[in-house]
C-alpha positions as CSV (number, residue, x, y, z in Angstrom):
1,X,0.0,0.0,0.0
2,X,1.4,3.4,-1.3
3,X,3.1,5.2,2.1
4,X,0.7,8.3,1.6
5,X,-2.2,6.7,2.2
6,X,-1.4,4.8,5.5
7,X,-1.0,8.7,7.1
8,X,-4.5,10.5,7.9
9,X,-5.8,11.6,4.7
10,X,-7.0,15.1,6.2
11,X,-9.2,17.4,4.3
12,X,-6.5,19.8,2.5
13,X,-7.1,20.4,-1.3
14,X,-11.0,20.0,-0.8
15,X,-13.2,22.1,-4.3
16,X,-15.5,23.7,-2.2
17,X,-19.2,23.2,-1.3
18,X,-20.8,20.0,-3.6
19,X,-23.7,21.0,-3.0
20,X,-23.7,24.7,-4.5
21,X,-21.6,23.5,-7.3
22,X,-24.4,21.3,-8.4
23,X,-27.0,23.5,-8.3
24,X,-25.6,25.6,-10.5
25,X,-25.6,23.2,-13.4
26,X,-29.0,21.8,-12.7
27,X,-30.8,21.9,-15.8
28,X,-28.1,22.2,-17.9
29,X,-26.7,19.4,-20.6
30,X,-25.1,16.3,-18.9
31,X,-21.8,17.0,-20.2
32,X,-21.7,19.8,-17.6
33,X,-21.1,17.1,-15.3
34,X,-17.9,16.9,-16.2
35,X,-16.9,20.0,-14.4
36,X,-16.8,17.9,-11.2
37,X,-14.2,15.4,-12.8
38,X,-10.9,15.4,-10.5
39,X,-12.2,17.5,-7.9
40,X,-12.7,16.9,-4.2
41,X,-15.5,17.7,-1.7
42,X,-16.0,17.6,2.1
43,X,-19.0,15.5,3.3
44,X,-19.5,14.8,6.8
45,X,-17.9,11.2,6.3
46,X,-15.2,11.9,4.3
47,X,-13.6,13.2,1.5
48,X,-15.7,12.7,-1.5
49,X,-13.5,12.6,-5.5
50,X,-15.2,12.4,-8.7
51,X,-12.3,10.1,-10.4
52,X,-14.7,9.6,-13.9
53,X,-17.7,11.2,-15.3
54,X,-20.6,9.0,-17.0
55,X,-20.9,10.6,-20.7
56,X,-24.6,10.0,-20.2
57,X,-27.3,9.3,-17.9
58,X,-27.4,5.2,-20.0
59,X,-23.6,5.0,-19.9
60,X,-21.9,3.3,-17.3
61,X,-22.3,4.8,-14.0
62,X,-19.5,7.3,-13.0
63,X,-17.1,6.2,-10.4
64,X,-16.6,7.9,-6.9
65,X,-14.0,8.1,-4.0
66,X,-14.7,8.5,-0.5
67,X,-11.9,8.9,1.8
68,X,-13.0,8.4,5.3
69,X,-10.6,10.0,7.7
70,X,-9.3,6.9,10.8
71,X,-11.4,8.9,13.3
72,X,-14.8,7.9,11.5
73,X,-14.8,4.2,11.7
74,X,-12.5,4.3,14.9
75,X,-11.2,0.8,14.0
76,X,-9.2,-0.5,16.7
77,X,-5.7,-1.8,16.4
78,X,-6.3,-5.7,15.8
79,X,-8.4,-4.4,12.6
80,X,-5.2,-2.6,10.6
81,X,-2.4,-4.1,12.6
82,X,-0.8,-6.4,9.0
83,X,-1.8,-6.8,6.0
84,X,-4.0,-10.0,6.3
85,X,-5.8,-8.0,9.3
86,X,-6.7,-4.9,6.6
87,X,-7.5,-7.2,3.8
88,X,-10.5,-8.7,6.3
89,X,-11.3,-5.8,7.7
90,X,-11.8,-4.0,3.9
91,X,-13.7,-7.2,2.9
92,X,-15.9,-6.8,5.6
93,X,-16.6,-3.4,5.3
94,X,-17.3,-4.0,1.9
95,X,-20.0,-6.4,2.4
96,X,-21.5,-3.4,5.2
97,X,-21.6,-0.8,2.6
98,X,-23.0,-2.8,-0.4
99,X,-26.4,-3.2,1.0
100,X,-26.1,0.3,2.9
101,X,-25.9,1.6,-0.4
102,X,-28.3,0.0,-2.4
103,X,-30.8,1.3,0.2
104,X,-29.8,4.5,-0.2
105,X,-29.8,4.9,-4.0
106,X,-33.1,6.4,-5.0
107,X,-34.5,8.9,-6.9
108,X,-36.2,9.3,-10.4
109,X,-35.0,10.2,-13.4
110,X,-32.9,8.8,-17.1
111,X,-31.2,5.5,-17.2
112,X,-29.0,4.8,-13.9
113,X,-29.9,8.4,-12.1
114,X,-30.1,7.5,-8.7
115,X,-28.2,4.2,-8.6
116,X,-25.0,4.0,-5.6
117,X,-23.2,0.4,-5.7
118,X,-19.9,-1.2,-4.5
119,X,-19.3,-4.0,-6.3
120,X,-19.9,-7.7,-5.0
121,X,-17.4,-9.9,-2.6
122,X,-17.9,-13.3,-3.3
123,X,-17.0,-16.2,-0.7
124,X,-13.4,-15.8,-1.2
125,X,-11.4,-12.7,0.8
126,X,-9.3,-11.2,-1.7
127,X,-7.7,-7.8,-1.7
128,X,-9.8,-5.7,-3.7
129,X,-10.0,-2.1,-4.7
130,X,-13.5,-1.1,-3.8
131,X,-12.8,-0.6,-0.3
132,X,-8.7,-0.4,1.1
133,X,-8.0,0.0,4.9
134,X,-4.6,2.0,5.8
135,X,-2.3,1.2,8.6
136,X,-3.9,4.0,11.0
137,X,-7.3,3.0,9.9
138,X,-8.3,5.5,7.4
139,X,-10.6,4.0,4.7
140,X,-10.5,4.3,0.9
141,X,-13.7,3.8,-0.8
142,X,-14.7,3.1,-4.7
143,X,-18.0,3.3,-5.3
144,X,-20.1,3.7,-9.1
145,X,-22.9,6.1,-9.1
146,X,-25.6,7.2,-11.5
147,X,-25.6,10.9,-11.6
148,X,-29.6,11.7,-11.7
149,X,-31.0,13.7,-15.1
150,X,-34.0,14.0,-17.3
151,X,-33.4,13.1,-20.6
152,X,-30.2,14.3,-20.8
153,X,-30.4,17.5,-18.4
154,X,-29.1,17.5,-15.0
155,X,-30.9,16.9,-11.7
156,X,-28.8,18.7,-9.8
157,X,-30.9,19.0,-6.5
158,X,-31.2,15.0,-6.8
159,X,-27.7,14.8,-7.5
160,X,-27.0,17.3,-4.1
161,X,-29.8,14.9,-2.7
162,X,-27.9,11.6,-3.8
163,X,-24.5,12.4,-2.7
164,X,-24.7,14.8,0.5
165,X,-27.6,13.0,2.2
166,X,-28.1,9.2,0.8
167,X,-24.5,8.4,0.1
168,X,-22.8,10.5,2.9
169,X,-25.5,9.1,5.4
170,X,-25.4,5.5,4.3
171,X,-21.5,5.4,4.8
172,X,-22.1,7.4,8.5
173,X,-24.6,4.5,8.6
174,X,-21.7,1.9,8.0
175,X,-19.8,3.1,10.5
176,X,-22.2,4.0,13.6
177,X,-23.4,0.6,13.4
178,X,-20.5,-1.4,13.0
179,X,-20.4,-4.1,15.2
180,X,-16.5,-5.0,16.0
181,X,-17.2,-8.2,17.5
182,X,-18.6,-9.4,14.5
183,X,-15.9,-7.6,13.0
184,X,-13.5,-9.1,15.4
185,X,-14.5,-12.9,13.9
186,X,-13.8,-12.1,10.3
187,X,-10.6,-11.1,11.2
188,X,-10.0,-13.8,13.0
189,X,-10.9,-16.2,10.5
190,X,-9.2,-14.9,7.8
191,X,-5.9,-14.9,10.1
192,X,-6.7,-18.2,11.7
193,X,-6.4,-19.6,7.5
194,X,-3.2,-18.2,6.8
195,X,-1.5,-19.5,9.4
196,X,-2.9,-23.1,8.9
197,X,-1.7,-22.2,5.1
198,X,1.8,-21.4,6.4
199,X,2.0,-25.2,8.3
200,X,1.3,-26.5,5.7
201,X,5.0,-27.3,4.8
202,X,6.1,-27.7,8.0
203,X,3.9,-31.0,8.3
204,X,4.0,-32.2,4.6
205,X,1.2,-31.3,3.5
206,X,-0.7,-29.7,0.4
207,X,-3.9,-29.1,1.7
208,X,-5.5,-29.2,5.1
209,X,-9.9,-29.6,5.8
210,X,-11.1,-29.1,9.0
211,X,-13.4,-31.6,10.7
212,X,-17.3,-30.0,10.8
213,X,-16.6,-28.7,7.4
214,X,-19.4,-28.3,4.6
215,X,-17.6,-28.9,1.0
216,X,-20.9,-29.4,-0.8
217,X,-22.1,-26.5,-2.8
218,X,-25.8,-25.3,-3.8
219,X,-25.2,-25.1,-7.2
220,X,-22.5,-25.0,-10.1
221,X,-24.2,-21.1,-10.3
222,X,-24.7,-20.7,-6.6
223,X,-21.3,-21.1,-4.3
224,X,-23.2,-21.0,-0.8
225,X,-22.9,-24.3,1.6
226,X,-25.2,-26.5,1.1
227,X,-27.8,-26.4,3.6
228,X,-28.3,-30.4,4.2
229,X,-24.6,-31.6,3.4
230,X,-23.4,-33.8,6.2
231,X,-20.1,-32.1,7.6
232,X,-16.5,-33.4,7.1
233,X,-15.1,-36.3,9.3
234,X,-12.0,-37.1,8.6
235,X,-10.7,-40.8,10.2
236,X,-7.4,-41.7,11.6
237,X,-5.3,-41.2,9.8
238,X,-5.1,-39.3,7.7
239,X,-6.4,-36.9,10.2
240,X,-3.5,-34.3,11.3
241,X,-4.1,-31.8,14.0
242,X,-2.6,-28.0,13.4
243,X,-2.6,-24.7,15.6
244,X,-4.6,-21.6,14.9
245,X,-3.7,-18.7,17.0
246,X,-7.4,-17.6,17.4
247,X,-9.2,-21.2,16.8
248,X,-6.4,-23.5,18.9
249,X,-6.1,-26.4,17.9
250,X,-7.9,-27.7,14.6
251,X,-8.1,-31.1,13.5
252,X,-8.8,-32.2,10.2
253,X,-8.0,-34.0,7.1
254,X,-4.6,-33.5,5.5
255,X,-3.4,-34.2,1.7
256,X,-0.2,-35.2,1.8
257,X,2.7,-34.5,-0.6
258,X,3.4,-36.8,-3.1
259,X,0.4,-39.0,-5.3
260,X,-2.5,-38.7,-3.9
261,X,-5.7,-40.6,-4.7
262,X,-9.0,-40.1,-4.1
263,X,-11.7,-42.5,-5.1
264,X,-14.8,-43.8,-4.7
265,X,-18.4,-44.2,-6.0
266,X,-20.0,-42.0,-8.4
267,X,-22.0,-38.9,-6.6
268,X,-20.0,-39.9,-3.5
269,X,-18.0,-36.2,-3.3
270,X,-14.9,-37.2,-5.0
271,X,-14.7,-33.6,-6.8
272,X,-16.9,-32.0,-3.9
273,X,-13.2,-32.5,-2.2
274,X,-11.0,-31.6,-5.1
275,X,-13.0,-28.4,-5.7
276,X,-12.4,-27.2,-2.0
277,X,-8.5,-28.1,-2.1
278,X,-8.2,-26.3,-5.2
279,X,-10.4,-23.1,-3.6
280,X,-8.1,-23.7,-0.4
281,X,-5.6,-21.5,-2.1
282,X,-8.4,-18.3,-1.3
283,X,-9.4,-17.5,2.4
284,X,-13.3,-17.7,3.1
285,X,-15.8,-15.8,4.7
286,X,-17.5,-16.8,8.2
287,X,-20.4,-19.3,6.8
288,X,-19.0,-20.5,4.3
289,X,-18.7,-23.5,5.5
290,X,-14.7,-24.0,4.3
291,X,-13.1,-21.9,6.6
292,X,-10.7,-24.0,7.5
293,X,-9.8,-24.9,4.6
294,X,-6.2,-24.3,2.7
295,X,-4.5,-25.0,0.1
296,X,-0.8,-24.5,-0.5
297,X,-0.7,-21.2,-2.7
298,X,1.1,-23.2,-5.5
299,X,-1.8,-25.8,-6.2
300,X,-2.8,-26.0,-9.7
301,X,-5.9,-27.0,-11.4
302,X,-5.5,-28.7,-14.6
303,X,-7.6,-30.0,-17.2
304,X,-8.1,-31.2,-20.9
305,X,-9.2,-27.9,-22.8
306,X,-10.2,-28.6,-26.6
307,X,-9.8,-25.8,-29.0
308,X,-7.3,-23.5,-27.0
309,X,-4.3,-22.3,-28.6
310,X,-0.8,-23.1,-27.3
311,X,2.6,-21.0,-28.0
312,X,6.0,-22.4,-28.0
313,X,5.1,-24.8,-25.2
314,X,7.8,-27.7,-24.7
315,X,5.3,-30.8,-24.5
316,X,8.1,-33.4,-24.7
317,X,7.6,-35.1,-21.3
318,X,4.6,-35.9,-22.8
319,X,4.0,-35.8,-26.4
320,X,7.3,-37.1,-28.7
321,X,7.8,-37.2,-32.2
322,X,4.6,-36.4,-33.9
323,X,3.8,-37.7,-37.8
324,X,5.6,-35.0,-40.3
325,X,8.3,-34.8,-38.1
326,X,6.3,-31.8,-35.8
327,X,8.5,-30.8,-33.2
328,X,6.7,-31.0,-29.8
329,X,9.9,-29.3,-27.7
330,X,8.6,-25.5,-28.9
331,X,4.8,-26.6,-30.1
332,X,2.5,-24.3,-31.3
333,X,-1.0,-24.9,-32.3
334,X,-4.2,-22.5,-33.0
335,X,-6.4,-25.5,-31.8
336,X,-5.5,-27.8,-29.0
337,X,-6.4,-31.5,-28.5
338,X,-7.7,-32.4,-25.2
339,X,-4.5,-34.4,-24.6
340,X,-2.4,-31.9,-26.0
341,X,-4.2,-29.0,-24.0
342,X,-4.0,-30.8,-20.7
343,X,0.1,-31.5,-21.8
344,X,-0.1,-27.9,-22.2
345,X,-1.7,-26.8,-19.2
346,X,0.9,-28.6,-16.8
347,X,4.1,-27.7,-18.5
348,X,2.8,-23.9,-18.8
349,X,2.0,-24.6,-14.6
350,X,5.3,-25.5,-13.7
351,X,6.9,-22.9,-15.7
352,X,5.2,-20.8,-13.6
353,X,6.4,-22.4,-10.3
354,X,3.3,-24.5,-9.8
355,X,4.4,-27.0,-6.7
356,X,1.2,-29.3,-7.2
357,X,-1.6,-30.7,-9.5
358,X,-5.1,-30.8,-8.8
359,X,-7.0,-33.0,-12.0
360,X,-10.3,-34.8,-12.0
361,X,-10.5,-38.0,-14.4
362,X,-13.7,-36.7,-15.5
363,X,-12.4,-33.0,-17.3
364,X,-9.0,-34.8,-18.6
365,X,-8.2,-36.5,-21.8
366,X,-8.7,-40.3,-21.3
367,X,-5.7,-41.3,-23.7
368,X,-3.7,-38.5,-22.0
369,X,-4.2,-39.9,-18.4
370,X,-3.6,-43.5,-19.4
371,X,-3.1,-46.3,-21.7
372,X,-3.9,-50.2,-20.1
373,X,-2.0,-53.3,-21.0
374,X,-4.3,-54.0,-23.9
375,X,-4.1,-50.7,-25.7
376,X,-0.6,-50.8,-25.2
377,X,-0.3,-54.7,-27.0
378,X,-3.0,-53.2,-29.9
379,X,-0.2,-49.9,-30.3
380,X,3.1,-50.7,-29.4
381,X,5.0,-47.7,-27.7
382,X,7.1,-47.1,-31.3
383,X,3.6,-46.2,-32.8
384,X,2.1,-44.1,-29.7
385,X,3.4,-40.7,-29.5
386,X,1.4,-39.7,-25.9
387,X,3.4,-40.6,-22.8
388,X,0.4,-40.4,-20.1
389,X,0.6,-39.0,-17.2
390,X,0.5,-41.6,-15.0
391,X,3.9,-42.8,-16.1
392,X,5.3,-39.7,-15.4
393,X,3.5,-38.4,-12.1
394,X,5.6,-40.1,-10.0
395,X,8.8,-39.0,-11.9
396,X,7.2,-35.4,-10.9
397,X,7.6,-35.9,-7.3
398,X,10.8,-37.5,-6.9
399,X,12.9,-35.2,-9.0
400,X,10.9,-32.3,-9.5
401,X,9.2,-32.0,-6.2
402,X,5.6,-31.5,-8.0
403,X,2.9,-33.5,-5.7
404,X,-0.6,-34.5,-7.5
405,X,-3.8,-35.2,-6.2
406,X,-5.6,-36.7,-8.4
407,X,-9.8,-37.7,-8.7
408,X,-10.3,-41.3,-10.3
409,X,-13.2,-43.6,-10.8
410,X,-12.4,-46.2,-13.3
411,X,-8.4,-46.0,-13.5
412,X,-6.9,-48.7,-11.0
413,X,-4.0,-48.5,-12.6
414,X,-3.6,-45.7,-10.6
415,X,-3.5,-47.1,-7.3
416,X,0.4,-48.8,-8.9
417,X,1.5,-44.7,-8.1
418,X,-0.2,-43.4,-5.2
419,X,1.2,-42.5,-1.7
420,X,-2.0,-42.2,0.1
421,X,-5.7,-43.9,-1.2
422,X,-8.6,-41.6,0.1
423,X,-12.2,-43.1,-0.7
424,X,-14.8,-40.8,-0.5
425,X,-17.9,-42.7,1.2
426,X,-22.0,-40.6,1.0
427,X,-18.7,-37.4,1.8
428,X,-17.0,-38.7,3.8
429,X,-13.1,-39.8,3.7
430,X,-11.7,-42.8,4.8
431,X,-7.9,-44.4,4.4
432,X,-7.7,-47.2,2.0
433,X,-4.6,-47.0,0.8
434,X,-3.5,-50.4,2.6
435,X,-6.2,-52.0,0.6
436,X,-5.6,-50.5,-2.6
437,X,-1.6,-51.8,-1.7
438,X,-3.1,-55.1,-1.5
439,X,-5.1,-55.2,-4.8
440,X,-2.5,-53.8,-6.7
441,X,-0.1,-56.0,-5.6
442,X,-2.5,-58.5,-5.9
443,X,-3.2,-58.0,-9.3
444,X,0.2,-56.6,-11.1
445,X,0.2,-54.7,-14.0
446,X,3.4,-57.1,-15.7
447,X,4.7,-54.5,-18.7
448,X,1.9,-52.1,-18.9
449,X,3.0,-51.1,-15.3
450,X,3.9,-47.3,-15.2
451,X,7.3,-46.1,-15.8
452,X,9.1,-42.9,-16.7
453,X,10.4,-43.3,-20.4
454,X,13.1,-41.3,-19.3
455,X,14.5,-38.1,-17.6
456,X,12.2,-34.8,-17.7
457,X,13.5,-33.0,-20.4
458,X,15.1,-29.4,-20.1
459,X,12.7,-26.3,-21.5
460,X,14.0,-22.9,-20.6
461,X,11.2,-20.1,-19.5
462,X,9.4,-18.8,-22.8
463,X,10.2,-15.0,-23.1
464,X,6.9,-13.2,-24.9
465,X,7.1,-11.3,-27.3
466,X,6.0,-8.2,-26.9
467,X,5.0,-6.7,-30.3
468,X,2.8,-10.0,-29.9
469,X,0.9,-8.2,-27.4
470,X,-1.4,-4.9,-29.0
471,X,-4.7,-4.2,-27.6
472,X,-5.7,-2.1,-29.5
473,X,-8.3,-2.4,-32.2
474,X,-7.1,-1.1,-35.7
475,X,-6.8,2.3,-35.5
476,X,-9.2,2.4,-32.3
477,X,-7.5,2.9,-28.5
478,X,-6.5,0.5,-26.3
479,X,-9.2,-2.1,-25.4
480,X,-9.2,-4.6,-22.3
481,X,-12.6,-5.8,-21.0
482,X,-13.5,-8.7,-18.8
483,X,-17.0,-10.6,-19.2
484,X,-17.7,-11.5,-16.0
485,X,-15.5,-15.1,-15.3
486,X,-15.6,-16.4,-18.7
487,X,-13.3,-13.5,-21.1
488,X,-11.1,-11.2,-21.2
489,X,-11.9,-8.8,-24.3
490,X,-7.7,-7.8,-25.3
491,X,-8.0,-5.4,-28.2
492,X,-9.5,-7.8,-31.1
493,X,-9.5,-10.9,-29.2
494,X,-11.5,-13.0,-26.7
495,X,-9.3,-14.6,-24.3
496,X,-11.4,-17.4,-23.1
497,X,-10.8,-18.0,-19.3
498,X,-14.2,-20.0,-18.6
499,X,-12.3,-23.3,-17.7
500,X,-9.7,-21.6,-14.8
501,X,-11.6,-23.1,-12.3
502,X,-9.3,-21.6,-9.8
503,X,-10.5,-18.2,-11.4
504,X,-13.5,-17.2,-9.2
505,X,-14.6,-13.4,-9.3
506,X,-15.2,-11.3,-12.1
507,X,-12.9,-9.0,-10.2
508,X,-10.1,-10.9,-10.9
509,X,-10.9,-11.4,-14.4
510,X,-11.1,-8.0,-15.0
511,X,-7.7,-7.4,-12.9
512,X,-6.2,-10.1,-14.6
513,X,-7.1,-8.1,-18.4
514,X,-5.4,-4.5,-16.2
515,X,-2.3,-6.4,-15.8
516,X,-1.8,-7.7,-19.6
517,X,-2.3,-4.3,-20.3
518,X,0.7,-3.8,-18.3
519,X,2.7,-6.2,-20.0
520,X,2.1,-3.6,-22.8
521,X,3.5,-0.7,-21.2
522,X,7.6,-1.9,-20.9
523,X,7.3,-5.2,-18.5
524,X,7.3,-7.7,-21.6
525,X,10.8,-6.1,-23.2
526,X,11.7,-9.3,-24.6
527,X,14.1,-10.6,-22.5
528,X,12.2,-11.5,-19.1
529,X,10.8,-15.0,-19.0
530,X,6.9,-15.8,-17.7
531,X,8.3,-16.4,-14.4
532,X,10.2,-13.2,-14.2
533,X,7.5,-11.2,-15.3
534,X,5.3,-13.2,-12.9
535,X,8.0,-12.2,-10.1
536,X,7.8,-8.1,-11.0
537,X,4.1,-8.2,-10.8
538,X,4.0,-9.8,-7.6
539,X,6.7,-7.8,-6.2
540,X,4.9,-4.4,-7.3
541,X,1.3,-5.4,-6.5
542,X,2.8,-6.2,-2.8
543,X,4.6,-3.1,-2.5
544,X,2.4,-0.9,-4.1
545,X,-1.0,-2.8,-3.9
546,X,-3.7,-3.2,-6.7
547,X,-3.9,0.5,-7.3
548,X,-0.4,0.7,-9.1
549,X,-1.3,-1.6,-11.6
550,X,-5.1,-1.7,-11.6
551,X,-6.9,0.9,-13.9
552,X,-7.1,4.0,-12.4
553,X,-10.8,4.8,-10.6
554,X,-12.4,1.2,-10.7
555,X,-13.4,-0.1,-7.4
556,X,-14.1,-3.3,-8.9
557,X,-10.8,-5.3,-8.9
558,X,-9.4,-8.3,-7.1
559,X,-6.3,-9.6,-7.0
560,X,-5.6,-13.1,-8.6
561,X,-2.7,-15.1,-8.2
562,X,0.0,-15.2,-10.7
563,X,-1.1,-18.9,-12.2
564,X,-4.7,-17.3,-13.2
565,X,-2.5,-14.0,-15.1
566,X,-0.1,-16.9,-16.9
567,X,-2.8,-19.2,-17.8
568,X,-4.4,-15.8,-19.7
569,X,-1.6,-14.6,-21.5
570,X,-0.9,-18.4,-22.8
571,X,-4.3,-18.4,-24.2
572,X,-4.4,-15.6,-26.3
573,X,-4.0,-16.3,-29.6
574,X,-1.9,-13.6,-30.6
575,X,0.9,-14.4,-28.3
576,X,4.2,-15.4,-29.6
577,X,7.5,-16.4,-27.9
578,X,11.0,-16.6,-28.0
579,X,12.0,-20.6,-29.2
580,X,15.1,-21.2,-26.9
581,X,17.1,-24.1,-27.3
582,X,15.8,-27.6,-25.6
583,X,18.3,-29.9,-24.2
């Protein structure tokens, strides 16, 4: 967070009276609005900035700061004190001023006159723009508003109305009613997850789930717990037992490194539980039932992805020598298979410093997960040019360090590489990996048992290019625009991002399309690698925080993690890299 704003923000600098200044251009044409652009008013909560100007009462609402000065909110220390403390304490207040606000909006008039919003917080806490705390509790607001006309003349009473008595009272309202104690346990839980996230290595672990959790969602469109789901047991072992500084001790179910399995009937919660490991990598709210949930950060999702495009990805540890002699060590295609996506997807993840897999059987390629003993009689290795993956998964742990967990139904073949056996039973875990020793030893697997053809090969970082990278459209300005979860409009193109599971706000999405813009701008100078550019942004966003790198005004950006910005950039179609050599 920028020094500046962690002192008391003051009220120096302030335009005059708003109220005045909008009477006088009641009446007038909308684009008389635009006087107020840049210029800051005192309201009795704050510090009110118009940052951007709607061009008419039907365009897209204009965007607001409030700076509310520490002594309004009087948030005490435990609130501010670090940054996992602030990042709560802004979600919550977040959540506080979205409904506050919609109440207060009101008002007739054109298009969206009278509207006041903040934008949404999902079940995740992220750091977001719309609302930032500062180290001595001051509080930075972005809000959208609708300023109120008639056709297309101003209101400028209702617009004095909307913004020195709805908005500034439903912000005082925020903040006479703010109850710490509840306060007090979002905090709490937030920093009670990150430090069962930072044990995680300490006790060999990927992935930790609290006993009396609820994995089960509502919906694939509705993220809430489930009401009725029964709540997580886990048995002994793999049960582990970790410290939380607020919660004590917390026992639960822990993923181990290395291969891990987890089986079990059909509708049983086999991906119930890989969905919540992969989501373990985000801190929850209170209620939602997976609070004690975490994921190493480094956990990647991966699956088969038909139709994507792939640049100068080195799929040799899994793909060889192709028919007319295409060379797989720098492959490009404008339309992946599913085994050649899902290749893709895990040699783009560990290029990006993923440290484990997360892949259900049911979104991967069949033939890229596994070949049995008779396929492998019908086409002899000479003629197959797909090593799966489960004769390599193994070869991931031991010399690269890369765990796996891993949701199968029908693959026993499987059981030959796993460390630990998990069944899921009506959602609930139990150990089997004794058993599933004893059946596969039972029933050996003779030549078509897995094996490593070989060593990993050696693939440099890709360095983009960046003339590769121009968002703009012809002769039009630079264009970046996120549609919701599923694309990211960059200049002519449609970056399809629906199947990054591990993608899950719109906030990101659009962050996500800010930061490529950045790449624009002198960060991709061809000669930084992915991971070095992944390493600047991280260092700058933590530094600086989103504001540095998001577009300027927008209250309505979350941070993703640096997997989500890499798997973007390697789908856009335009994208082209530097071909270094392969050992």
């Amino acid at each position: 967070m920028p020094q500046a704003f962690t002192r008391s923000l003051g009220f120096t600098r302030v335009s005059g009276d708003l109220a005045p200044d909008l009477h006088r251009i009641d009446g007038r044409q909308y684009g008389h609005y635009r006087d107020l652009r840049g210029r800051r008013y005192a309201l009795d909560s704050g510090a009110l900035t118009f940052e951007h100007i709607q061009g008419d009462p039907f365009a897209a609402p204009s965007r607001l700061r409030v700076d509310l000065p520490a002594g309004l909110l009087r948030l005490p220390a435990w609130a501010r004190d670090g940054a996992d403390a602030r990042r709560a304490c802004a979600d919550f207040l977040q959540r506080a001023m979205r409904p506050a606000l919609a109440a207060a909006a009101g008002g007739a008039g054109s298009g969206r006159s009278g509207m006041l919003e903040i934008a949404a917080a999902g079940q995740e806490v992220l750091e977001r723009t719309g609302v930032v705390v500062g180290a001595d509790g001051a509080v930075r607001v972005r809000l959208s508003a609708g300023l109120p006309a008639a056709g297309r003349r101003i209101l400028g009473r209702a617009a004095s109305e909307l913004l020195t008595r709805r908005l500034d009272g439903a912000l005082r309202h925020v903040a006479e009613r703010l109850d710490f104690d509840v306060l007090r346990t979002h905090v709490q839980v937030v920093e009670d997850q990150v430090a069962l996230r930072a044990q995680l290595g300490e006790h060999g672990l990927v992935a930790f789930l609290a006993d009396g959790s609820i994995l089960p969602r509502r919906s694939g469109a509705d993220p809430r717990p489930l009401g009725a789901a029964l709540p997580l047991a886990a048995p002994d072992p793999p049960a582990v037992e970790l410290a939380a500084p607020h919660a004590g001790t917390v026992r639960g179910l822990g993923i181990r490194t290395g291969v891990t399995l987890v089986a079990g009937g059909g509708y049983h919660g086999k991906s119930t539980l890989l969905q919540a490991i992969a989501l373990g990598v985000y801190d929850h709210s209170p209620g939602d039932g997976r609070e004690r949930c975490v994921s190493a950060h480094s956990l990647v999702s991966v699956r088969a992805e038909d139709g994507r495009s792939v640049r100068g990805a080195c799929l040799t540890p899994f793909i060889g020598a192709l028919p007319l002699g295409r060379d797989t060590g720098c492959f490009d295609t404008d339309d992946a298979s599913g085994s050649t996506s899902q290749a893709a997807a895990i040699v783009e993840a560990l290029e990006a410093g993923a440290t484990g897999l997360l892949i259900d059987e049911d979104t991967a390629a069949t033939n890229f997960m596994i070949r049995d003993a008779r396929m492998r009689r019908l086409v002899p290795g000479t003629d197959e040019p797909i090593t799966p993956f489960i004769d390599r998964v193994r070869q991931l742990w031991q010399e690269r360090g890369v765990s796996s967990v891993l949701v199968v139904g029908g693959a026993g073949d499987y059981l030959d590489v796993a460390d630990c056996v998990i069944r899921m039973d009506a959602y609930q875990p139990r150990d089997v990996t004794a058993q599933a020793r004893e059946i596969a030893n039972a029933h050996p697997l003779g030549d078509a048992a897995p094996r490593a053809p070989g060593r990993w090969p050696h693939a440099p970082p890709r360095i983009p290019l960046p003339d590769s990278l121009d968002p703009r459209r012809g002769r039009r300005p630079e264009r970046v625009r996120a549609v919701r979860t599923r694309a990211i409009e960059f200049g002519p193109e449609e970056i399809d991002v629906s199947l990054l599971y591990q993608l899950v706000d719109a906030a990101q999405c659009r962050m996500i399309g800010d930061l490529l813009l950045g790449l624009t701008r002198g960060l991709c100078d061809g000669r930084r690698d992915l991971p070095r550019i992944l390493a600047a942004l991280d260092a700058d966003l933590r530094e600086h925080g989103l504001d540095a790198l998001a577009a300027p005004g927008f209250g309505d950006r979350a941070r993703p993690r640096g997997f989500e910005v890499a798997a973007a950039l390697n789908r856009l179609r335009s994208l082209r890299v530097a071909r270094p050599a392969v050992d």
